[in-house]
Structures are given as structure tokens and as C-alpha cells.
C-alpha positions as CSV (number, residue, x, y, z in Angstrom):
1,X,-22.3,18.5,-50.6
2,X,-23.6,21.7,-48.4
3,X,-27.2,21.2,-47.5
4,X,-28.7,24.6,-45.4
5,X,-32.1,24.2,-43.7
6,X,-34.5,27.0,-44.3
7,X,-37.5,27.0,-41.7
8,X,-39.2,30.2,-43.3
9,X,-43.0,31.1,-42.7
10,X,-42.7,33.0,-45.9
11,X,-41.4,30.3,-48.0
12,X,-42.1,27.2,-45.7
13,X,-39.3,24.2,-45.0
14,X,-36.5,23.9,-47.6
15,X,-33.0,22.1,-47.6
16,X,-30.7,23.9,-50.0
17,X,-27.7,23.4,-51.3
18,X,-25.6,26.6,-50.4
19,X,-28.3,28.7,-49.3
20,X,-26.3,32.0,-49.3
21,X,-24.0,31.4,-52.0
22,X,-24.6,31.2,-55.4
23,X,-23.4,27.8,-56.4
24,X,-23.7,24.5,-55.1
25,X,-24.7,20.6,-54.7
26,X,-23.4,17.3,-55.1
27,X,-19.8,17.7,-56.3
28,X,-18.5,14.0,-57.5
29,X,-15.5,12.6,-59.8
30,X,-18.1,10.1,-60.7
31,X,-21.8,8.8,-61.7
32,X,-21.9,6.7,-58.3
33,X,-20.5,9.1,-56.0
34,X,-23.0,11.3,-57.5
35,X,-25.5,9.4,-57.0
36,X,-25.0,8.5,-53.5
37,X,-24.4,12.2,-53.0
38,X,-27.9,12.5,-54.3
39,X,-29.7,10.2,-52.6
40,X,-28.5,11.1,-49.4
41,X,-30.1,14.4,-49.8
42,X,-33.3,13.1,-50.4
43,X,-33.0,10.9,-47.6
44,X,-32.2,14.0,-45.6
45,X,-35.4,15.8,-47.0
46,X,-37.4,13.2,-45.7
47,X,-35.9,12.8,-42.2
48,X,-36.1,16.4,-41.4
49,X,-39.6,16.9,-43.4
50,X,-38.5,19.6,-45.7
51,X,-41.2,20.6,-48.3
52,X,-38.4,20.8,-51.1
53,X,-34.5,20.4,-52.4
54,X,-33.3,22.9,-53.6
55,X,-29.6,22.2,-56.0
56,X,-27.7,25.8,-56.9
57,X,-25.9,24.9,-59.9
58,X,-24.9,26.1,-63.3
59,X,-26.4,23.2,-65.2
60,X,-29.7,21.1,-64.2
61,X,-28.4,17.9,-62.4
62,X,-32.3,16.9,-62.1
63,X,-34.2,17.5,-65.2
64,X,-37.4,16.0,-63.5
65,X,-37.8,18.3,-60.7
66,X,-39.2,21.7,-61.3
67,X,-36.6,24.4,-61.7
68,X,-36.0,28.0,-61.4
69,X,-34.4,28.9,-64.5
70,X,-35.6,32.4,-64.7
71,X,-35.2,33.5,-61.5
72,X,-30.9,33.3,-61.1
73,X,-28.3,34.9,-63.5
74,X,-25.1,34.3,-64.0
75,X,-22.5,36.0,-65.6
76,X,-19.5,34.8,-66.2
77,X,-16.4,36.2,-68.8
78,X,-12.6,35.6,-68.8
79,X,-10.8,38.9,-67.9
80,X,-8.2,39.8,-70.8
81,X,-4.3,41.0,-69.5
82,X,-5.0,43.9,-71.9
83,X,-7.8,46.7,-70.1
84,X,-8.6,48.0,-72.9
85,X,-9.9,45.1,-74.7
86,X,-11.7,44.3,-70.8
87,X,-13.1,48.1,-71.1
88,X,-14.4,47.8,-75.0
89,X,-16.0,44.6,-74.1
90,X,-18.5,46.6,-71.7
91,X,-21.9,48.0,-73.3
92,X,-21.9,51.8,-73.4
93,X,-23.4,52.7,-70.5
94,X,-21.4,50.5,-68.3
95,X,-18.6,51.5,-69.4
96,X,-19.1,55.3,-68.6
97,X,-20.0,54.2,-65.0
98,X,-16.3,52.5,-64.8
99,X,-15.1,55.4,-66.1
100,X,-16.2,57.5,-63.2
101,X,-15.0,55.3,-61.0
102,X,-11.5,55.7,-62.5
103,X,-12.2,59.6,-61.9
104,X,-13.2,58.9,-58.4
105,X,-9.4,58.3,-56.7
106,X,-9.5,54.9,-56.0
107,X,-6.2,53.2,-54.3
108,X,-6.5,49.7,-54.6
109,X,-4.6,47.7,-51.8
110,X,-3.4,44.3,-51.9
111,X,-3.9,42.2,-48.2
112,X,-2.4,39.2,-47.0
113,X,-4.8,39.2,-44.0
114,X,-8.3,37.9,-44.3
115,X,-9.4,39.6,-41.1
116,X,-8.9,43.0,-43.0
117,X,-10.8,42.0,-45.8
118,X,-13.7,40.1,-43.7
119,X,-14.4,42.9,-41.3
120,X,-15.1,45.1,-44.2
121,X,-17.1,42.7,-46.2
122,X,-19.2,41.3,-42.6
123,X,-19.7,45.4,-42.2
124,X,-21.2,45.4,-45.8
125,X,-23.3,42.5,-45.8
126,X,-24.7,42.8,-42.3
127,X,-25.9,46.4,-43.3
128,X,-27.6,45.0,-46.3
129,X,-29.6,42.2,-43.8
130,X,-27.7,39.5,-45.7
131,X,-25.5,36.7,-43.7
132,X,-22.6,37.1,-42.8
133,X,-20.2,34.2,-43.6
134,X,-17.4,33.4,-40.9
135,X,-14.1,34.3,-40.8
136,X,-12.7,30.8,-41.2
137,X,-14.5,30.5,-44.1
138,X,-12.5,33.3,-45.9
139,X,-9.2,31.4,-44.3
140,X,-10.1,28.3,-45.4
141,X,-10.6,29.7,-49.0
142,X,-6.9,31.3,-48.6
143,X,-5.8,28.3,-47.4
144,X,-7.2,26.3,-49.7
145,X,-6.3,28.2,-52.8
146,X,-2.8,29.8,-50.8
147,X,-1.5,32.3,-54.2
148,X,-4.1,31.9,-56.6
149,X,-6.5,33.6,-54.1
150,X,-5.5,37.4,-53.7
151,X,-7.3,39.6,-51.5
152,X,-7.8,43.3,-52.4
153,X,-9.0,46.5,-50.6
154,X,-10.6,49.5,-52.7
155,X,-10.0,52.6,-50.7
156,X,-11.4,56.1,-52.3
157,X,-7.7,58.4,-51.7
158,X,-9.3,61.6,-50.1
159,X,-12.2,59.7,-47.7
160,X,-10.4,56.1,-46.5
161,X,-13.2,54.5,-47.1
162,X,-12.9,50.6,-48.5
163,X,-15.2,50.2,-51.8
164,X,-14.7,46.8,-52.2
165,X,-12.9,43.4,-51.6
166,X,-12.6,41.5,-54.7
167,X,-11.2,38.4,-54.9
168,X,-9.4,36.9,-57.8
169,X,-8.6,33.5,-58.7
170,X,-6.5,33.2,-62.1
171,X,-8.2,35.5,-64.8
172,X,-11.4,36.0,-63.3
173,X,-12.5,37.6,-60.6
174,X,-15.7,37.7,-57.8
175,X,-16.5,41.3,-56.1
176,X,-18.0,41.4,-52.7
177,X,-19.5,45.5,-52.6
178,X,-18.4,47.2,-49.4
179,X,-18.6,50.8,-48.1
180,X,-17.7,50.5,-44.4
181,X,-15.7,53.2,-42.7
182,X,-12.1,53.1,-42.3
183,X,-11.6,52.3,-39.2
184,X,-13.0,48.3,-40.3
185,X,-10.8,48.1,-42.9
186,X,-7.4,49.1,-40.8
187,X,-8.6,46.2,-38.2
188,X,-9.1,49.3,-35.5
């Protein structure tokens, strides 16, 4: 289980599960190992003095601590073989902004090398103030996950400019937003 500690004036001494990813906390086959996963968090919250513990999951795994269930969103939706059926599946609006994108000359590019796709998401990211995750975490996830991970590059044709670097596992998909210049994306 990933435990981060925040030391923020703003928001005061937190250990969170996977403080700059979405998901995260005590990941167990079963009830025990849970629970010792569990505990040893708290434990940890003591020992370092944190004011809170903050789990990043789906479901509630502690229905007795407060929660933030109106503060995250997820959205989540199996991607259909057929585009079409993807494409109807969008609400109006969204749709037309796809559309666009389909008018804008996209080239989408598919890379074996992680360094190609994490300078251009660390460019990203860093430019937005967010943190940047290392490179060997994006090999480990390769590693981990060898063909059912595919890396992509979104180039717009006429500027060279990467748009984004999804990455795919099976039949859905996870989109990291970048607009770094070229010269990132070609590893220069």
C-alpha cells in the first residue's frame, strides 16, 4: 500500500494513499492481509503525527471515517471495437468537440520507448505545477504490464506538436493531456 506524506500549511499534516494518482490503498487477496495492511497505516499516522489518513479508492473501505464523496469523480466506460457506437455514446456537445479534433490533422503514433512518451508528459505536467512522476515509474508499468500496455503519441500533422500520450490497457484507456513542442517528443 503507497502511503505519501503531505506537510502542507494549507491543508496541515496528511498521509495519503497515492497522493498524486487517482487510486489507491491497501490492496489484499484477503480480510487479514487487509487488515494488517490497515493497521499499519494507522500505526504510521501515529508515529509520524499526521492529522489524518487519507484512502483513494473506488469504494469506501472505512465507512466510519469521514469521507469525501463529493469532491472526486470517476468515470469509467468500456471502449466498444466499433467507433461509431464509442462516438454515439458521447452527449452532443462532446461529441462535436471530438469531431474537431478529427478535423484538426492528428497522426497518432505508436512508441515502444517510454522516454519518448515521459518527456512529453513530465513537459505537460510540470507546466501545469503538478508532479511529475519518474521515469521508472512509466517502465515499471511497461514492464509490468509488457503488451497489454501500449504507448501512443498524438502529433497535429502540419505543427509536430504531441497532443497527448494515452495509454491503453485492454479495452479501456487513461489520457495524460500534453502540448510540449516537438523537439520533447523526438527525445532531442
Amino acid at each position: 500500500m503507497p502511503l505519501t506524506l503531505i506537510n502542507s500549511l494549507l491543508f496541515g499534516k496528511r498521509l495519503i494513499s497515492t497522493a498524486f494518482a487517482v487510486y489507491g490503498g491497501p490492496l489484499a487477496d484477503d480480510p487479514e492481509t487487509h487488515a494488517a495492511l490497515d493497521a499499519e497505516a494507522v500505526d504510521i499516522q501515529s508515529s509520524c503525527g499526521a492529522d489524518a489518513l487519507e484512502y483513494r479508492n473506488r469504494s469506501r473501505l472505512r465507512p466510519d471515517w469521514p469521507g469525501k464523496t463529493d469532491v472526486y469523480a470517476t468515470f469509467r466506460k468500456p471502449v466498444d471495437p466499433d467507433s461509431e457506437v464509442n462516438m454515439l455514446s458521447l452527449p452532443r456537445k462532446r461529441r462535436a468537440m471530438v469531431r474537431k479534433g478529427q478535423a484538426a490533422d492528428l497522426r497518432v503514433e505508436e512508441v515502444s520507448r517510454v522516454d519518448r512518451v515521459w518527456l512529453s508528459y513530465a513537459e505537460s505536467v510540470r507546466n501545469l505545477g503538478t508532479p511529475v512522476f519518474p521515469k521508472r515509474w512509466f517502465a515499471a508499468l511497461k514492464q509490468q504490464f509488457g503488451d497489454a500496455c501500449v504507448l501512443h503519441l498524438v502529433f497535429r500533422i502540419r505543427m509536430s506538436m504531441p497532443a497527448a500520450c494515452p495509454w491503453s490497457s485492454g479495452t479501456s484507456c487513461t489520457s495524460s493531456i500534453s502540448a510540449v513542442p516537438a523537439r520533447v517528443a523526438s527525445g532531442q
